[in-house]
C-alpha positions in Angstrom: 26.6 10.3 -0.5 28.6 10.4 2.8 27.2 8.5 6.1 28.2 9.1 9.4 27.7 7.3 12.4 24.5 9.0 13.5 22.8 8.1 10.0 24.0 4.7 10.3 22.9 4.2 14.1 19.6 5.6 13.0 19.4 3.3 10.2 20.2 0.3 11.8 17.6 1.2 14.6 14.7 1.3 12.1 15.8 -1.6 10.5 15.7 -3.6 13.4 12.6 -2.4 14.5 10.1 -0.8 11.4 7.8 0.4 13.0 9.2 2.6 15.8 8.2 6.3 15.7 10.5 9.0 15.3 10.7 10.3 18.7 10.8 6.6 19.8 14.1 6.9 17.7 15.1 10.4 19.3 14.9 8.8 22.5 17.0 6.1 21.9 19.5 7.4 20.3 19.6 10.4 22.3 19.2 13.4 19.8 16.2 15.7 19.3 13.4 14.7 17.5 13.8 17.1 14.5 17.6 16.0 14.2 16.0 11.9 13.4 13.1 13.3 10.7 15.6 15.6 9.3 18.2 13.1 8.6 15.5 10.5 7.4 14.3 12.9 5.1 18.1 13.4 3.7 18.6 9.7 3.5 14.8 9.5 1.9 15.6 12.5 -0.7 19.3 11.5 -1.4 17.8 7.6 -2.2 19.9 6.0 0.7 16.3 4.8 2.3 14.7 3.7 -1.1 10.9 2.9 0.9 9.4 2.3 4.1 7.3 -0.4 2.8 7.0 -4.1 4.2 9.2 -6.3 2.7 7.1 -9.3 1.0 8.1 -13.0 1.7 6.3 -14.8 -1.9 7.3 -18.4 -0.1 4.4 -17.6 2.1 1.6 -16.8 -0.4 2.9 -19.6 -2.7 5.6 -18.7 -4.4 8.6 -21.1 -3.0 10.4 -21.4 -5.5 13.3 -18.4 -6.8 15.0 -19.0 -10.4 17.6 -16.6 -11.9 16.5 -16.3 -15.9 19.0 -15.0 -18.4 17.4 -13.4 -21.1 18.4 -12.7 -24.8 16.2 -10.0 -25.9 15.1 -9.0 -29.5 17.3 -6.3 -30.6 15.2 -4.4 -32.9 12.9 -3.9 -29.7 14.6 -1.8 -27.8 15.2 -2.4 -23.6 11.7 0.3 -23.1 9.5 -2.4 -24.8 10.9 -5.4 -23.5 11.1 -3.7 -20.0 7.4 -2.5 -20.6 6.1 -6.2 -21.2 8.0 -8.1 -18.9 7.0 -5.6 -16.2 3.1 -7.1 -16.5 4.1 -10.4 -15.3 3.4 -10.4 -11.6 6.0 -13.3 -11.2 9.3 -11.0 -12.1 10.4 -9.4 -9.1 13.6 -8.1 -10.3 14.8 -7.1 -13.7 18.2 -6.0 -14.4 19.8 -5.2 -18.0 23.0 -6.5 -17.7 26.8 -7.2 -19.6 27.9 -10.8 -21.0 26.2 -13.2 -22.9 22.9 -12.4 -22.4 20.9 -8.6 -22.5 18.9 -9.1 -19.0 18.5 -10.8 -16.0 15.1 -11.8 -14.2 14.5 -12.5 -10.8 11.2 -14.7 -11.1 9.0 -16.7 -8.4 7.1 -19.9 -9.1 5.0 -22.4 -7.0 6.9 -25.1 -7.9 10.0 -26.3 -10.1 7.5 -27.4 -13.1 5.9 -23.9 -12.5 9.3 -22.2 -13.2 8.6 -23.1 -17.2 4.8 -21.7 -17.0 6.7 -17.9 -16.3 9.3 -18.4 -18.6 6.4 -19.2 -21.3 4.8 -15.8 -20.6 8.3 -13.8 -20.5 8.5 -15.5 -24.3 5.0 -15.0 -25.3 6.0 -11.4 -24.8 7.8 -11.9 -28.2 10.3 -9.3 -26.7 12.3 -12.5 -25.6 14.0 -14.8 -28.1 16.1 -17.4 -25.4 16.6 -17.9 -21.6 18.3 -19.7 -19.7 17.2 -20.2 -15.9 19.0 -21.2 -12.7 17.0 -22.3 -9.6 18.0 -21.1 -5.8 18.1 -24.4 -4.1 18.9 -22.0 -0.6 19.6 -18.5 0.3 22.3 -17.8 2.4 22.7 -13.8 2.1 19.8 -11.4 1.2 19.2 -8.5 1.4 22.8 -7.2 2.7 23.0 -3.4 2.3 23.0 -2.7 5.7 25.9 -4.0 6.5 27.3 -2.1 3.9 25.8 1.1 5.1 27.8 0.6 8.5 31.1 0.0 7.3 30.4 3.0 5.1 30.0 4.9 8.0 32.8 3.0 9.7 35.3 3.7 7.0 36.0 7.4 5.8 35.6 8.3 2.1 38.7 7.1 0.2 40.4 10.2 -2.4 39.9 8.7 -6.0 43.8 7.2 -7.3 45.5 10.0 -8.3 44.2 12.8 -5.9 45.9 13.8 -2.8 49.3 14.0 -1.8 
């Protein structure tokens, strides 16, 4: 999907301040208020804007620590079932099926280091799971970077795939 300048401005606005109203927005950026819900609802519809709901910090309901979990998933399962149990487990907050040596890879929480092996009992309990392997953030640097992508999208023009264009 292409972004301009105005969806990018109007993005950026929002992000830096959630909970502005639309014809806070209009104001600010100096366009009518039907132009702001209008291009919301694009980005909303074309998946661009995936929600508008608050983004949840586990550290501060006690959940500090963030391990990484490769996964080597029982292959007479099928990705639906294993997807289907893990996704009960309160603890996995991302789950991605992924290429190399292992099928999937968790994003879990814990309360502490030693609590890291309590969610990797439940993802085996499943019985969907036959190994891990777990990595534990020690710091984050970079989270949560897409819109910084979404502006130099809008910064840069669309590039012609190779082999188009003169």
């Amino acid at each position: 999907m292409d972004v301009d300048s105005l969806d990018s401005r109007l993005v950026t606005l929002f992000c830096e301040r959630p909970k502005l109203s639309v014809l806070e927005a209009s104001r600010l950026l100096k366009v009518a208020r039907a132009t702001v819900q209008a291009r919301l609802d694009r980005l909303m519809s074309r998946g661009v804007i995936k929600s508008w709901a608050p983004m949840l910090n586990p550290s501060e309901f006690g959940y500090p620590v963030t391990a990484y979990c490769s996964l080597t998933v029982r292959q007479d399962s099928g990705h639906a079932v294993v997807v289907a149990a893990l996704a009960q487990i309160p603890e996995i907050l991302e789950l991605h099926t992924v290429s190399g040596d292992s099928d999937m890879l968790a994003r879990v929480v814990a309360r502490s280091n030693a609590d890291v092996q309590r969610v990797l009992d439940l993802i085996v309990a499943t019985q969907t799971v036959v190994r891990s392997s777990s990595v534990i953030v020690l710091q984050t640097h970079i989270e949560a970077q897409a819109l910084a992508l979404l502006q130099a999208t809008a910064a840069t023009p669309a590039a012609a795939p190779a082999g188009f264009g003169g």
